[in-house]
C-alpha positions in Angstrom: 124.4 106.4 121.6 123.0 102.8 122.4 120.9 100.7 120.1 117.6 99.3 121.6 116.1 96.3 120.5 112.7 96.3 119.3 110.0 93.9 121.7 109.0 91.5 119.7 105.7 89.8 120.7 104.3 86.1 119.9 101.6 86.4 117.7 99.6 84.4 121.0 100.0 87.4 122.5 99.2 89.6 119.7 96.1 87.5 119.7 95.1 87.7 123.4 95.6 91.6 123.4 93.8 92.2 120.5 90.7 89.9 121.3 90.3 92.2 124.4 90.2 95.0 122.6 88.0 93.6 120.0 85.1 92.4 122.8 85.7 96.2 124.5 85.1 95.4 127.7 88.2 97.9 128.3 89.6 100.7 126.3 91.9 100.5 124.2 94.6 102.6 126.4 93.6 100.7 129.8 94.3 97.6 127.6 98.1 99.2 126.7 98.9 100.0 130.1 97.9 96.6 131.3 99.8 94.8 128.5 102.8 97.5 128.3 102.4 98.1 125.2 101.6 101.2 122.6 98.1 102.0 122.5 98.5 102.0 118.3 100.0 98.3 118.3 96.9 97.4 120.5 94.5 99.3 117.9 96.7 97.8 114.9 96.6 93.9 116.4 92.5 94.5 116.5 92.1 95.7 113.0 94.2 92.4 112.0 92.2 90.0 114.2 88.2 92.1 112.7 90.1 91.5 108.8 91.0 87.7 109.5 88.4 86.5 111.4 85.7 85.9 108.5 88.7 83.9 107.2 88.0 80.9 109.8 84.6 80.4 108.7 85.2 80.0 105.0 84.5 76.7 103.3 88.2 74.7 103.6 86.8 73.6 100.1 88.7 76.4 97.7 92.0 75.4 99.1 90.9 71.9 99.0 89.9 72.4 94.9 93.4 74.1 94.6 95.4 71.7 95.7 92.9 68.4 93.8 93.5 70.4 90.4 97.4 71.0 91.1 97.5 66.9 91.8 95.4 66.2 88.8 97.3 68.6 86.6 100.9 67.1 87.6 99.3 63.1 86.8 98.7 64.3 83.9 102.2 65.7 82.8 103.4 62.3 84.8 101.7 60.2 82.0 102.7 62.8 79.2 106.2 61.9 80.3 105.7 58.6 81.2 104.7 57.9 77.5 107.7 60.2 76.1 110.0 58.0 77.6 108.6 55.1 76.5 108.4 56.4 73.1 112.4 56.9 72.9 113.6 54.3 74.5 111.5 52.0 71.5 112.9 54.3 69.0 116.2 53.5 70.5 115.9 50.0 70.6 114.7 50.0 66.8 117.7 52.1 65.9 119.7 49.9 67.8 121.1 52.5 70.4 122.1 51.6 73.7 120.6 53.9 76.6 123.5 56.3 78.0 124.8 54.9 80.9 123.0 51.3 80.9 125.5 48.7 79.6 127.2 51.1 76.9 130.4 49.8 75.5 130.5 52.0 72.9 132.0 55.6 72.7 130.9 57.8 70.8 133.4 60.4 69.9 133.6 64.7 70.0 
């Protein structure tokens, strides 16, 4: 028994075969003979191009908003940090520690 490979199609054809079945100038099955393909990946690549098509006359704004809060959100745990760090290395200096790794002569045993 011999394995077959599946065809695997470019999603530019996808697109072309399903836009023709989607204006329906031809049927669906004249479309599938044309293209050599199954008359159910032709009705299947339609249905995908009807469900996504609303999709490229949204607003770009909502991903747009997404992304502006994620930015706003990590400056803002940037300067939490920022001021964390600040905060110990002062405490260091006033308890007269030396930064690990910066300069440190002393060690500090198990």
């Amino acid at each position: 028994m011999s394995k077959t490979k599946r065809k695997r199609y470019t999603g530019a054809f996808k697109a072309k075969v399903g836009l023709e079945a989607l204006m329906g100038v031809k049927t669906v099955g004249q479309i599938a003979r044309e293209y050599q393909v199954h008359p159910v990946q032709v009705t299947q690549w339609k249905g995908v191009i009807r469900e996504h098509l609303p999709e490229l006359f949204e607003s770009p704004r909502t991903g747009n908003q997404d992304s502006q809060e994620l930015v706003a959100q990590l400056h803002e745990k940037i300067g939490q940090l920022t001021v964390e760090v600040d905060w110990l290395k002062k405490k260091c200096r006033q308890l007269g520690l030396s930064r690990p790794g910066r300069n440190s002569s002393r060690h500090v045993p198990n």
